[in-house]
C-alpha positions, 0 to 999 in steps of 0.5 A, a space after each residue: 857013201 863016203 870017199 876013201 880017205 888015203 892017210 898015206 897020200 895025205 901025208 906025203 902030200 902035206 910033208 911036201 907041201 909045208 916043207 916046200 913053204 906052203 901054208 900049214 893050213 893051205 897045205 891040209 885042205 889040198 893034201 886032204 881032197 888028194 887023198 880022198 880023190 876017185 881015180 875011177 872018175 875023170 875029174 878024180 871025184 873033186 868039186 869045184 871048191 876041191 880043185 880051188 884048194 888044190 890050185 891054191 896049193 900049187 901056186 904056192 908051191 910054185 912061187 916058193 920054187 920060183 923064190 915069189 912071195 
């Protein structure tokens, strides 16, 4: 069984993401595993290489909040 892929969460996601500067590309892997994520599983479903994509996105976020580059 595939994962309920949520389009509107994905968008959010990536329109928060690349408007914060975020990389286009980084942003699509991250906003794609949250919008799949299994709120019914504790780890929301992801594999590690999901959460990688996510975490990479939020350093990113995080240093361009921070003014890092």
């Amino acid at each position: 069984m595939s994962k309920e892929f949520k389009e509107n969460v994905y968008d959010a996601s990536y329109k928060a993401l690349t408007e914060s500067g975020v990389d286009e590309d980084v942003a699509d892997k991250a906003s794609r595993v949250v919008a799949s994520d299994d709120e019914s599983k504790s780890d929301l479903g992801r594999t590690p290489e999901d959460q990688e994509a996510v975490n990479q996105a939020m350093q990113s976020y995080w240093g361009n909040q921070r003014g890092e580059k």
